[in-house]
LUMDREN-755225 format. One record per atom (N, C-alpha, C): x, z, y. Coordinates in steps of 0.02 Angstrom, whole numbers, plus 50000, padded with zeros to 5 digits. Layout:
// residues N
XZY/...
//
This chain:
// residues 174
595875525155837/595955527655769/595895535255768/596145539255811/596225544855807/595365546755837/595105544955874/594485545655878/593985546755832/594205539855789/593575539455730/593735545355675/594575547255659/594765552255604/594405560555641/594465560555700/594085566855732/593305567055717/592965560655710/592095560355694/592035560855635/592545559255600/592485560055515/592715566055502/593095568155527/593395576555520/592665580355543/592505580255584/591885584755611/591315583155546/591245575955547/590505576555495/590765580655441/591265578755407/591375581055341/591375588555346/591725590055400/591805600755413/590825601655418/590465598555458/589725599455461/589505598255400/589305592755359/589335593755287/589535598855249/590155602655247/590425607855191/590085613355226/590085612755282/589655622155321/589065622055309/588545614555298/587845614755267/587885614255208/588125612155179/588225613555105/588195618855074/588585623055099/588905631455100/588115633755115/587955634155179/587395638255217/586685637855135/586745631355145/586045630855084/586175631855025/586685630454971/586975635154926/586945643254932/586975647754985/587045653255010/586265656054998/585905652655034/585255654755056/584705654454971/584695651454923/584495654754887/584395660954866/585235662254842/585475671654828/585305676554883/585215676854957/584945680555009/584055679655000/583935675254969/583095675054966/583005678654901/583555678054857/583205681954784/583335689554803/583795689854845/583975697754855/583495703154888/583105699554940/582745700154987/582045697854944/581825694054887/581145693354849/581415699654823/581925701454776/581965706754740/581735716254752/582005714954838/581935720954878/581095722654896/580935715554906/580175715254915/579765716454864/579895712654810/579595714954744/579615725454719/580345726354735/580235735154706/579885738554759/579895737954812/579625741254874/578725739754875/578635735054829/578025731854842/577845735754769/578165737054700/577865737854664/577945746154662/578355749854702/578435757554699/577675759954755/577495755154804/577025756554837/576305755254791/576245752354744/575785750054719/575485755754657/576105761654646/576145763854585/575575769154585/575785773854650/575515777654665/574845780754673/574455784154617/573765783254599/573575785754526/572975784954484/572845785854439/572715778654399/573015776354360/573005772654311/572665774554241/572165770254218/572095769354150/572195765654112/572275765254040/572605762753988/572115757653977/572135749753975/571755745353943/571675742153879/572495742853860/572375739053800/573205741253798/573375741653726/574095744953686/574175738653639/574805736753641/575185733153573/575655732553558/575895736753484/576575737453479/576905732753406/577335727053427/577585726453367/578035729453355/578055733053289/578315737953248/578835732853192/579685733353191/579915730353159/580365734653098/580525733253047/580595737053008/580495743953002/579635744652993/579525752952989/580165757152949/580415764152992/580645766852960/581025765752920/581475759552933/582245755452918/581885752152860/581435752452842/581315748752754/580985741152781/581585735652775/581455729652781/580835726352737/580575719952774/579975718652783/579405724552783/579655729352833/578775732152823/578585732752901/578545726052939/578385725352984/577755724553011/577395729253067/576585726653062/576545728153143/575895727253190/575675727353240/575115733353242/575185737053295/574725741953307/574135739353360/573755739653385/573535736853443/572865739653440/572705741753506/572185745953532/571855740453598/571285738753600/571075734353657/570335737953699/570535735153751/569765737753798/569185740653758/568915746253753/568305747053708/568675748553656/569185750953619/569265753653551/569385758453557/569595763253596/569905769853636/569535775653567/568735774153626/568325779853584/568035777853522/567985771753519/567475768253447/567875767153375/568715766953377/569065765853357/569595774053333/569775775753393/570185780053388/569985786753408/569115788253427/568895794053466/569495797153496/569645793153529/569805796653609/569795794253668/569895794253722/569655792553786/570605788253798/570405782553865/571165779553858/571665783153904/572215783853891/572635789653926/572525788853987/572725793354050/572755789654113/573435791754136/573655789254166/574375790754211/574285792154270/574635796954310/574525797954362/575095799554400/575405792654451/575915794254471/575865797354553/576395800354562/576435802854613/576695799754652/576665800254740/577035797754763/577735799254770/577905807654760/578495808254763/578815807654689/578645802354650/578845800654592/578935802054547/578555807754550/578395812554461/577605810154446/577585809654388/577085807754358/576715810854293/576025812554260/576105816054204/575535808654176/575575811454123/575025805654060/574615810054023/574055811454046/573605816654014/572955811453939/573305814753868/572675811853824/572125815953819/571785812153817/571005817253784/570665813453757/570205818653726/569735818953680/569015816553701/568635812053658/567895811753683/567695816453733/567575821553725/567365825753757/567675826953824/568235824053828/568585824753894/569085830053899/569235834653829/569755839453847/570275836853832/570975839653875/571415838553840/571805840753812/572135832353754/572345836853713/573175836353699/573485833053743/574155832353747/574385831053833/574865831753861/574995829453916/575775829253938/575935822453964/576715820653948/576875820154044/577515823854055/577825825254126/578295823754139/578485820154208/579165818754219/579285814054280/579755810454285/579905806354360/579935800354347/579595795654391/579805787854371/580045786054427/580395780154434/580655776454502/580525767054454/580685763554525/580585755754510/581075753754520/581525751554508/582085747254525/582185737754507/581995734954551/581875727354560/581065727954513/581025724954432/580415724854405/580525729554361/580755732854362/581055739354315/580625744454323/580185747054286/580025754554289/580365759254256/580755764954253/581065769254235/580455778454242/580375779954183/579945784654170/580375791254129/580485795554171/581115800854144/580625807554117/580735808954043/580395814354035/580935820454011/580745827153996/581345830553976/581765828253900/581515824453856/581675824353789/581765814953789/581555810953832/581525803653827/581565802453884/581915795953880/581655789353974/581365784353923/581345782653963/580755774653940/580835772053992/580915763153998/580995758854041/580665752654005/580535747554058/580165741854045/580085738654109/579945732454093/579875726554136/578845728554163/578945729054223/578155727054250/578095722354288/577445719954297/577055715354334/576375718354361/576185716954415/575535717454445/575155709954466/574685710854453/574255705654453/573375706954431/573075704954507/572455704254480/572115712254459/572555716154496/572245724454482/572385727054439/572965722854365/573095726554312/573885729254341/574135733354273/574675732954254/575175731254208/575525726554204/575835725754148/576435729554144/576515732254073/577185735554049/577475732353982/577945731953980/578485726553922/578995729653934/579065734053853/579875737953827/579865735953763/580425741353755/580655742053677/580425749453689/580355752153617/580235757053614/580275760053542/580495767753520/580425769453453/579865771153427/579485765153420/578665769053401/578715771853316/579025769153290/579115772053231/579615778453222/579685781153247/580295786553283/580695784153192/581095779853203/581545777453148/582295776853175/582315780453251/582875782753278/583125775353314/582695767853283/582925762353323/582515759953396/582675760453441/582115756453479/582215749153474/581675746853437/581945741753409/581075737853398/580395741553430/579805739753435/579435738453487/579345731453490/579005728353551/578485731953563/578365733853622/578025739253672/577645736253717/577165734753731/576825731553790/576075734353792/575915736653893/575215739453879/575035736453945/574295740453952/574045734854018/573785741354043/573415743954097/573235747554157/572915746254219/572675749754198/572035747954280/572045753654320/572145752554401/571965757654430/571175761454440/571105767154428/570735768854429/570465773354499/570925776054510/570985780154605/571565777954623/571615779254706/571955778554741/572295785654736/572045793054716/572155797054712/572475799254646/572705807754648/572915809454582/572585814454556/572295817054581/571655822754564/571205820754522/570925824354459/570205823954423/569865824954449/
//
């Protein structure tokens, strides 16, 4: 008797320690996908990016309910649409980055500076007057970006934000 309560004592303690172990091992794999994912997407950043396509839903312009509409700029509307060329970003490796616009002609005519870092799928983009953050994805050579954002500067961020990006160099130089 005491034999068999010792083989049943052991399976059952082996049971609860595999139980435990594989319960466990999910959360060490998301921690470790997670670590892999920012390390994989802070290495990826580094370069000149261009703008593919912009779309912002805009929700109560300027607090005045229902005056909700969509902005959206796609591949090819840049210059035909908006005469101007599509922004490019250019991050650094040591994690400052600027966003230079221009003009048909190629001058420019605005240019936005500051530091970004990645944290898990998080991009964080620090300028002196704003941060901006959003969810990215890479895939297939683009970039995806998904925030909120005050595109209506109506003091809410409270307007779906999403753009796409292509690398364009490996470098940051014109």
């Amino acid at each position: 008797m005491n034999r068999n309560f010792n083989i049943r004592f052991c399976t059952i303690l082996f049971s609860v320690l595999l139980l435990t172990a594989c319960q466990n091992a999910p959360d060490n794999v998301d921690e470790d996908t997670a670590s892999d994912t920012q390390s994989s997407l802070a290495g990826i950043l580094p370069g000149t990016w261009e703008n593919v396509s912009l779309k912002v839903n805009v929700y109560s312009a300027d607090n005045v309910p229902d005056s909700s509409y969509v902005f959206r700029i796609n591949d090819g509307d840049w210059e035909s649409l908006f005469t101007v060329l599509p922004p490019r970003t250019y991050f650094e490796s040591n994690n400052k980055y600027r966003i230079e616009y221009r003009d048909r002609r190629d001058s420019i005519i605005s240019v936005s500076r500051g530091i970004w870092n990645v944290m898990g799928d998080t991009l964080m983009m620090i300028e002196e007057d704003q941060t901006i953050q959003g969810k990215i994805k890479y895939d297939k050579g683009l970039l995806y970006y998904i925030g909120l954002r005050d595109w209506d500067e109506d003091g809410q961020e409270d307007d779906a934000y999403q753009e796409v990006k292509r690398r364009v160099s490996i470098g940051t130089e014109k």
